[in-house]
VOGU-859781 format. One record per residue (C-alpha): residue number from 1; x negated, y, z negated; chain. Coordinates in Angstrom, 3 decimals. Example, Ala and Ser with C-alpha at 12.3 -4.5 7.8 and 13.67 -1.06 7.14 Angstrom:
2
> nr xx yy zz kette
> 1 -12.300 -4.500 -7.800 A
> 2 -13.670 -1.060 -7.140 A
REM end
This chain:
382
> nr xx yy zz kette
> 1 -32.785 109.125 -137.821 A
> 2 -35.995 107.008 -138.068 A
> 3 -35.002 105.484 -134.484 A
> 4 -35.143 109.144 -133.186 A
> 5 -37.762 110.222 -134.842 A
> 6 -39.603 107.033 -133.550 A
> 7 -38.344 107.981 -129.674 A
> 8 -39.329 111.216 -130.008 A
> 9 -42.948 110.507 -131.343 A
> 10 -43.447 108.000 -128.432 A
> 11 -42.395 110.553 -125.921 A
> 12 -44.586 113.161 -127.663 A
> 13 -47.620 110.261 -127.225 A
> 14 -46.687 109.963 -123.462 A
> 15 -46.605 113.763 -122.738 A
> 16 -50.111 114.178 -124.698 A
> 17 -51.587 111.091 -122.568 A
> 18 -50.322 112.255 -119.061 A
> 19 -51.837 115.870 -119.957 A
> 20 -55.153 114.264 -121.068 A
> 21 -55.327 113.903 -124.762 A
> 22 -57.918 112.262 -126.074 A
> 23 -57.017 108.969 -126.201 A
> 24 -57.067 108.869 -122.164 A
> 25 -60.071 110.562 -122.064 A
> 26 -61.270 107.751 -123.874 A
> 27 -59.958 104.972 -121.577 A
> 28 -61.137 107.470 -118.208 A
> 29 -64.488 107.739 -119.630 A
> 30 -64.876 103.916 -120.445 A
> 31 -63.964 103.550 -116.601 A
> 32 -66.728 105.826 -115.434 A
> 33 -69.409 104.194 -118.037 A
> 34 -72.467 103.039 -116.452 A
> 35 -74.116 100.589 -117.736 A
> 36 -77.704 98.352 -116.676 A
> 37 -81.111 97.000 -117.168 A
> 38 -83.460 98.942 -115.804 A
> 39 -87.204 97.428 -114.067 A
> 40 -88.631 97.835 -117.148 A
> 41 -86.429 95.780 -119.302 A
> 42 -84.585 98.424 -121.027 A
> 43 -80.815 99.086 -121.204 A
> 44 -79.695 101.912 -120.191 A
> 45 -76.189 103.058 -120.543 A
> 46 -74.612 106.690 -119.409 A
> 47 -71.523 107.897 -120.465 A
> 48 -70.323 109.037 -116.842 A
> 49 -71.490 109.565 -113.070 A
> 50 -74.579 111.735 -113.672 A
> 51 -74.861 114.861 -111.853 A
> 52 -78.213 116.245 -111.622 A
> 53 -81.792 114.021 -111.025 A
> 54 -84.976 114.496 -110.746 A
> 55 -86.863 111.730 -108.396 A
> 56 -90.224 111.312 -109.912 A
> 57 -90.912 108.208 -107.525 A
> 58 -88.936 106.840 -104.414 A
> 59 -87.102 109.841 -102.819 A
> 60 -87.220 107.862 -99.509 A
> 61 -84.676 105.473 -101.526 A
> 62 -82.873 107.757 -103.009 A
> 63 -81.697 109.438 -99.906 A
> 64 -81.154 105.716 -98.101 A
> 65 -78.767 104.917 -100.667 A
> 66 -76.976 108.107 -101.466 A
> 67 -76.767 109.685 -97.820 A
> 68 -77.760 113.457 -97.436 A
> 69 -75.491 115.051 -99.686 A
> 70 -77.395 112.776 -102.624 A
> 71 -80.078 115.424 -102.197 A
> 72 -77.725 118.299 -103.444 A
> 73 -77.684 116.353 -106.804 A
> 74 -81.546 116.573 -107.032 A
> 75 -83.192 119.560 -108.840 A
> 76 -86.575 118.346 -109.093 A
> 77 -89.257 116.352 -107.368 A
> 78 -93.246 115.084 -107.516 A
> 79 -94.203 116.907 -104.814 A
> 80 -97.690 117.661 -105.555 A
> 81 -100.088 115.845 -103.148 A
> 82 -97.036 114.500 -100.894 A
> 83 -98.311 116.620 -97.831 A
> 84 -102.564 116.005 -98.293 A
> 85 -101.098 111.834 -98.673 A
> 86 -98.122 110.890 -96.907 A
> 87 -98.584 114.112 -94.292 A
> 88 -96.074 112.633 -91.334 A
> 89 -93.255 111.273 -94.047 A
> 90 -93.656 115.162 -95.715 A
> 91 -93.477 116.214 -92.393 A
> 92 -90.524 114.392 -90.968 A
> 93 -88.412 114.413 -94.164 A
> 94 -89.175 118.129 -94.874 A
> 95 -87.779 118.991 -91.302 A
> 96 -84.882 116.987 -91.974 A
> 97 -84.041 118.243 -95.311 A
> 98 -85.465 121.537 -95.273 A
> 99 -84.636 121.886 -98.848 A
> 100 -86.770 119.183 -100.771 A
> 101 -89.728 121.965 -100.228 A
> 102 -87.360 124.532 -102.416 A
> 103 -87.240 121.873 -105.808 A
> 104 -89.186 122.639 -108.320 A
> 105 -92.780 120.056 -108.429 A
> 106 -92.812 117.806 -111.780 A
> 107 -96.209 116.559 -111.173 A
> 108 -98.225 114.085 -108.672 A
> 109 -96.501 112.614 -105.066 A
> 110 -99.436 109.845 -105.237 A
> 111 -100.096 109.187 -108.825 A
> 112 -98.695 109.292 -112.246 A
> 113 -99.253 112.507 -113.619 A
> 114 -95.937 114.094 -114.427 A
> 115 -95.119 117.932 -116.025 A
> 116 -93.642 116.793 -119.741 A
> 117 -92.205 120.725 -119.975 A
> 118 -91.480 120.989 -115.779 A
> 119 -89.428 118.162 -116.864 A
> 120 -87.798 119.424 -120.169 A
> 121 -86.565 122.798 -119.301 A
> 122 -85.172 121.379 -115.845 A
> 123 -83.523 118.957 -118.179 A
> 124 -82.199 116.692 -115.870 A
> 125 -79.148 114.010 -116.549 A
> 126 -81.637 111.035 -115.006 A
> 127 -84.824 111.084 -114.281 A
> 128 -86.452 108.173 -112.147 A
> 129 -89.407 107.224 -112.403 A
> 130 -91.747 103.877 -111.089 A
> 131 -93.602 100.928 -113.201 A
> 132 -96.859 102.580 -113.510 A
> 133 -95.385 106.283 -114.131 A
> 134 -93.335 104.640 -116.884 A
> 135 -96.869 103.083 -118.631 A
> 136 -99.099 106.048 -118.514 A
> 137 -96.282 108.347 -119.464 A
> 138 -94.775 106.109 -122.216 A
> 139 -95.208 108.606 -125.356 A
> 140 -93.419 111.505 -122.939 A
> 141 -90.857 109.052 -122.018 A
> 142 -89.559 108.899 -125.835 A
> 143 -89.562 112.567 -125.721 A
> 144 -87.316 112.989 -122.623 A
> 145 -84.790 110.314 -124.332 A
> 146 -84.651 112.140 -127.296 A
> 147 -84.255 115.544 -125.511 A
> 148 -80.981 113.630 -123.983 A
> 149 -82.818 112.905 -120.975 A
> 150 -81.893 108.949 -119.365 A
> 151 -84.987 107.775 -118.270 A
> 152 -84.621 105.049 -115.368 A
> 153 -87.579 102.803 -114.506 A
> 154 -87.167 101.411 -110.250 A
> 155 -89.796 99.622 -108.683 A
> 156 -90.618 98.855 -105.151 A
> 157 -94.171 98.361 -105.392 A
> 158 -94.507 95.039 -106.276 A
> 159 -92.988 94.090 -102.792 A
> 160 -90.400 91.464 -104.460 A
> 161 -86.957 90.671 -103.333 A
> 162 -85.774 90.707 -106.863 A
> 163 -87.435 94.004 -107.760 A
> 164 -86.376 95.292 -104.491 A
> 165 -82.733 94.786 -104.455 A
> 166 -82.178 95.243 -108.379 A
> 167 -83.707 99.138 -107.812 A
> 168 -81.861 99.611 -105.168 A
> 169 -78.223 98.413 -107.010 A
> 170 -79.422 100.373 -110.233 A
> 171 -79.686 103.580 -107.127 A
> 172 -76.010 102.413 -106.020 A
> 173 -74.628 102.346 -109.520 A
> 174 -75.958 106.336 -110.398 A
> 175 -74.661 107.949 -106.898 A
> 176 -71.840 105.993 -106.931 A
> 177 -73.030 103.889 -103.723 A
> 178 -72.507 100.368 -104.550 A
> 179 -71.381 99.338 -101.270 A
> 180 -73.977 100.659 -99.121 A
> 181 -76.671 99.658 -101.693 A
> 182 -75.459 95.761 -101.602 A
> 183 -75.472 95.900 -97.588 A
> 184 -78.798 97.051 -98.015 A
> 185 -79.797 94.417 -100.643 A
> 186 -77.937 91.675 -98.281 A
> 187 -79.944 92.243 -95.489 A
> 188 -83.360 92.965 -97.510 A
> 189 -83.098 89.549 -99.010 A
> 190 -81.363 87.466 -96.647 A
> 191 -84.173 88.447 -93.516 A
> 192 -86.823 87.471 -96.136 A
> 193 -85.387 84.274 -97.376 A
> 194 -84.764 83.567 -94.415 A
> 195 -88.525 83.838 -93.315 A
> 196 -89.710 82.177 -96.877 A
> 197 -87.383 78.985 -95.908 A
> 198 -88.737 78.671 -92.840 A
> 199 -92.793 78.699 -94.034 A
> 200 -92.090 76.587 -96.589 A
> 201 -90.899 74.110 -94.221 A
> 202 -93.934 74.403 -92.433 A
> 203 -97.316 71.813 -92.726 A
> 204 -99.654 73.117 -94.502 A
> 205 -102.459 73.158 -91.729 A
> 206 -100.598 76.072 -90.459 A
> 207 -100.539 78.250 -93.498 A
> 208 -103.357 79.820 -95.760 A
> 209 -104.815 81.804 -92.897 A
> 210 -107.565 83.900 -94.433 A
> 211 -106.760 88.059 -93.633 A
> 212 -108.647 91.310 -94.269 A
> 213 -105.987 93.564 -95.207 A
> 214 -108.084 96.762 -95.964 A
> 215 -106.515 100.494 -96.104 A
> 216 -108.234 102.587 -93.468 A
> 217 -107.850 105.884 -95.158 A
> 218 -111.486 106.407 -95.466 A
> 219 -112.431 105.896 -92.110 A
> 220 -114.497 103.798 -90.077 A
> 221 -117.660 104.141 -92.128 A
> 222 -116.603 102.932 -95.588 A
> 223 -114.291 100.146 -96.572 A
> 224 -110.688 101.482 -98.066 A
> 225 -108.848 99.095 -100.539 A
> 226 -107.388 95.711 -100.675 A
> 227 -104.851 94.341 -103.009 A
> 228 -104.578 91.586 -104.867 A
> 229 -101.726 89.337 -105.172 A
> 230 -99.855 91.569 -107.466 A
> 231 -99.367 94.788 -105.500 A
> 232 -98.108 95.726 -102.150 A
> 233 -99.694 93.930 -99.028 A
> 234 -101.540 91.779 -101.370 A
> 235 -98.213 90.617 -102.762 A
> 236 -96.778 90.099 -98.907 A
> 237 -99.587 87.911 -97.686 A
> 238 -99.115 86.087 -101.432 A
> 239 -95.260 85.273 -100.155 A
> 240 -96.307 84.342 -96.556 A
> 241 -98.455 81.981 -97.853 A
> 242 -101.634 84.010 -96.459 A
> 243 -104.599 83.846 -97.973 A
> 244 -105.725 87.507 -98.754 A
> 245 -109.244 87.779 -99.407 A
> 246 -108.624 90.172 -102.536 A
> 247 -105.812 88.054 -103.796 A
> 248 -107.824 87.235 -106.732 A
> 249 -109.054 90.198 -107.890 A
> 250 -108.894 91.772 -111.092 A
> 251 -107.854 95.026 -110.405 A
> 252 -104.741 95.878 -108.063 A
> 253 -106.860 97.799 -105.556 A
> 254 -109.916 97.939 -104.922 A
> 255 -112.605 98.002 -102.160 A
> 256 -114.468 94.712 -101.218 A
> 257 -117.816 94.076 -100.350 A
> 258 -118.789 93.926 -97.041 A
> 259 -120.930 91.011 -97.493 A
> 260 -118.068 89.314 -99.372 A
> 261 -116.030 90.100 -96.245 A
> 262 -118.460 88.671 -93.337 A
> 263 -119.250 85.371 -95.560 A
> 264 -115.516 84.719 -95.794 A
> 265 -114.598 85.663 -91.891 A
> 266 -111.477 86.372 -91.905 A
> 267 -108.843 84.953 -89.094 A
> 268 -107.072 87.672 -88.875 A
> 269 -107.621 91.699 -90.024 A
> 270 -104.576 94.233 -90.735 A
> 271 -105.546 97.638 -91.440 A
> 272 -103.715 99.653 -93.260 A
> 273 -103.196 103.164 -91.840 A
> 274 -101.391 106.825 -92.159 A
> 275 -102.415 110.285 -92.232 A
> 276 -104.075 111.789 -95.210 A
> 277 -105.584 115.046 -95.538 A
> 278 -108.599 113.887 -97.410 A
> 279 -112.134 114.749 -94.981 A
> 280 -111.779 111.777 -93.074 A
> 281 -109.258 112.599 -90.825 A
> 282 -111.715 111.920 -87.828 A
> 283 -111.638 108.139 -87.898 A
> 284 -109.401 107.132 -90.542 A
> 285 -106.691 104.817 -89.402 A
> 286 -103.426 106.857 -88.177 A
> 287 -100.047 105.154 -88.307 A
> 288 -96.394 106.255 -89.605 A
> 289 -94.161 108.877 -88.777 A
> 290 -95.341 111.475 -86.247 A
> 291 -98.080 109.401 -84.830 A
> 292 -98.898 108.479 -81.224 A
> 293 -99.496 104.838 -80.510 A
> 294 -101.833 105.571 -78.150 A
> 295 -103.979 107.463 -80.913 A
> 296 -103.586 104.686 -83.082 A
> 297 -104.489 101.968 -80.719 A
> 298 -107.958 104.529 -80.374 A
> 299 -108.445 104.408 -84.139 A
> 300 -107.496 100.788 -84.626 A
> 301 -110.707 100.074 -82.356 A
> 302 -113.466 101.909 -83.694 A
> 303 -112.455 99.936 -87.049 A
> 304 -112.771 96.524 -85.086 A
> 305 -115.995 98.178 -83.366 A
> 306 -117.550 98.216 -86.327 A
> 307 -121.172 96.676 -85.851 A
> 308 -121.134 94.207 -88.661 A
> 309 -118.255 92.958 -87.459 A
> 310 -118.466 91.906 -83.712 A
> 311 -118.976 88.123 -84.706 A
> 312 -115.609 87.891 -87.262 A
> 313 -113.765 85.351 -86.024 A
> 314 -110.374 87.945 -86.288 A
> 315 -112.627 90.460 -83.562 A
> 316 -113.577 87.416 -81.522 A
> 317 -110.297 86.289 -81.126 A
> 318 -108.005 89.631 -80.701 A
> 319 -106.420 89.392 -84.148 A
> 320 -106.854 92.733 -85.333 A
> 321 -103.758 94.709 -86.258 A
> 322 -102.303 97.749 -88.060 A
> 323 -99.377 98.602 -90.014 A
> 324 -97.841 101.757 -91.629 A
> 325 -98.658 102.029 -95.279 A
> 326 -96.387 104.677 -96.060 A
> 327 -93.499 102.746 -94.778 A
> 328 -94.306 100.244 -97.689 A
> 329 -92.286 100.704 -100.744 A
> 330 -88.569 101.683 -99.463 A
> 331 -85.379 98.855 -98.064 A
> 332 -87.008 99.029 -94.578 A
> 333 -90.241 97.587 -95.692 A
> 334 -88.886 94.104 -94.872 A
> 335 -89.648 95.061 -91.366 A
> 336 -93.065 94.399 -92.003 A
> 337 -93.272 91.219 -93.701 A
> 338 -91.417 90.193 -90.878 A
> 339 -94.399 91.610 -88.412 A
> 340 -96.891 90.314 -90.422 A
> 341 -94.733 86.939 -90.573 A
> 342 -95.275 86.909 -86.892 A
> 343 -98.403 87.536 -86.658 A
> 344 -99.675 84.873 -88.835 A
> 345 -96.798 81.982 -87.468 A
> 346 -96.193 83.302 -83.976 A
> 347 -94.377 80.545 -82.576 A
> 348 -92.269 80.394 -86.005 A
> 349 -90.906 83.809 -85.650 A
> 350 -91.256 84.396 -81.604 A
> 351 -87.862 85.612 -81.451 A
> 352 -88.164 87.983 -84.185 A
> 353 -87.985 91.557 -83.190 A
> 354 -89.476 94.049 -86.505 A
> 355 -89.331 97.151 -84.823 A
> 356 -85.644 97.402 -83.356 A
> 357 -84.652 96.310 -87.312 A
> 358 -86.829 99.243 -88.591 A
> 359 -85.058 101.758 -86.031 A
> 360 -81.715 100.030 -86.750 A
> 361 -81.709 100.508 -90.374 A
> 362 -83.061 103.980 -89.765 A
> 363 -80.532 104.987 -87.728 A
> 364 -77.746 103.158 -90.538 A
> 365 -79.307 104.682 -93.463 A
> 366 -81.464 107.860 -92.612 A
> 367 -79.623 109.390 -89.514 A
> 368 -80.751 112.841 -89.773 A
> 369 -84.542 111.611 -89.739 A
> 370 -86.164 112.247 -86.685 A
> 371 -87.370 108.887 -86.861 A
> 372 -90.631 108.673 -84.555 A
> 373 -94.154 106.982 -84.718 A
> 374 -96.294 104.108 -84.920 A
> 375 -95.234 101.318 -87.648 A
> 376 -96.869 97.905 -86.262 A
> 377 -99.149 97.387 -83.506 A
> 378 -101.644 94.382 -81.999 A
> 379 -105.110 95.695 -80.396 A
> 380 -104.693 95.841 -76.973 A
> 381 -106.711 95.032 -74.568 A
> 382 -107.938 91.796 -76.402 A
REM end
């Protein structure tokens, strides 16, 4: 009798597990855990694949690594500001996927303000955020976790490999798109240590060329920001072993002096460039989606036309150049460390071809973008 009783209790076991008792629920929903450190330090650890985000920072990213049907999982975005700042990505992107301008806005495109209640009622399973959002918002941040909100801090501002690729597997392990987020961390940081080997193994009379990088959002007549070694380009010409006249500056961004400028005559000067919507759209420096490289060659000399200017060693020479800031901050930004690689070791990296890898990983990772513009260009005619 026991032996029966015994049999039948097992089989009873096996019928409840095939049907989904709770025991393989259990071992199903261990399987589906997800589990990581985020940019910020902190773990974070989800119980399953989450369904619904909102993309406080990086939607470029987002949609690299999880395709276009990532987007249906979105139900809120900061979209505030994203046309007057980043007017040819809002452009592009918006006529691709028609439907980011139907989310709900949950606070600033180009700065850290986010809506605490947007947020709360929308009540997402993730919400993404960025370093800085993360530090101005950190008393909100507690209130989203407690409100059974998983807060996620990604970075791709600081322009490292490490910070880079990490945000970009955390991306993989929420949409379930491990794969295509390693290929895209393989080629980020193979091209790049690739390019780091290879300076390092040059003399040093060949590196710590002196560059302007300045942001020509203001236009000709007043000098836009450079960055110091911590943040964006001021980071890249830190890893190039450049030496960017704001690297040591106390604040991330800033404007320089102009007299600081001429005394330290830079031998070569990037300028930064895009289309914002903020009064000086006459002059400022165009570049990035949408934008005719013929209208930025125009715009790119009336900033080396500038009077004070004419006897900078960079003017004198012909090494003036501009790149796409809005195509900073997102897996094809390698692209341009390898143009600015180029520029500043030309005979290094002759053979190296930026653009066709920017269209190439376009065209891999962002098909239905109608991918068009001006990303990296030399004065001509110098």
């Amino acid at each position: 009798m026991k032996k029966l009783v015994a049999a039948v209790a097992a089989f009873v076991c096996w019928a409840l597990t095939m049907a989904g008792c709770p025991a393989a629920s259990g071992a199903s929903d261990a399987a589906m855990r997800i589990a990581f450190t985020d940019i910020a330090g902190r773990q974070v650890v989800l119980d399953k694949q989450p369904q619904t985000f909102i993309v406080a920072n990086y939607i470029a990213n987002f949609l690299m690594v999880g395709g276009a049907q990532s987007l249906d999982k979105v139900i809120g975005m900061t979209l505030d500001g994203w046309e007057e700042t980043r007017y040819g990505e809002y452009a592009l992107y918006t006529e691709a996927f028609p439907q980011l301008t139907k989310l709900p806005s949950v606070g600033g495109y180009h700065d850290d303000v986010l809506d605490a209640e947007m947020i709360l009622s929308l009540h997402p399973d993730v919400l993404l955020i960025g370093r800085s959002q993360f530090v101005a918002n950190n008393q909100r941040v507690a209130v989203f976790e407690q409100a059974g909100i998983h807060v996620v801090v990604v970075d791709y501002h600081a322009m490292t490999v490490e910070n880079h690729t990490r945000s970009t597997m955390i991306l993989g392990q929420l949409l379930g798109r491990e794969e295509v987020a390693r290929r895209q961390c393989d080629a980020y940081s193979s091209s790049l240590k690739r390019v780091y080997a290879a300076i390092e193994a040059l003399p040093e009379q060949v590196k710590h060329r002196k560059v302007h990088m300045e942001l020509g959002d203001k236009g000709v007549g007043e000098y836009g920001n450079s960055y110091n070694k911590d943040v964006l380009w001021g980071a890249i010409l830190k890893h190039l072993q450049a030496n960017g006249l704001a690297e040591q500056a106390a604040q991330p961004y800033a404007p320089l002096d102009r007299e600081f400028v001429l005394a330290a005559d830079p031998d070569l000067i990037v300028i930064g460039g895009g289309i914002w919507r903020n009064g000086a759209e006459g002059d400022q420096m165009l570049m990035g989606l949408t934008v005719d490289e013929a209208e930025a060659q125009q715009r790119l000399r009336g900033f080396a036309n500038r009077p004070e200017w004419r006897s900078l060693a960079a003017v004198r020479t012909g090494e003036v150049y501009a790149v796409d800031h809005g195509s900073l901050r997102n897996m094809a930004d390698y692209t341009l460390i390898l143009y600015l690689a180029r520029i500043l070791y030309p005979e290094t990296f002759a053979n190296v071809d930026p653009m066709a890898e920017m269209r190439a990983f376009y065209a891999s990772y962002l098909p239905e973008l109608p991918f068009r513009g001006a990303f990296m260009i030399k004065l001509a005619g110098r």
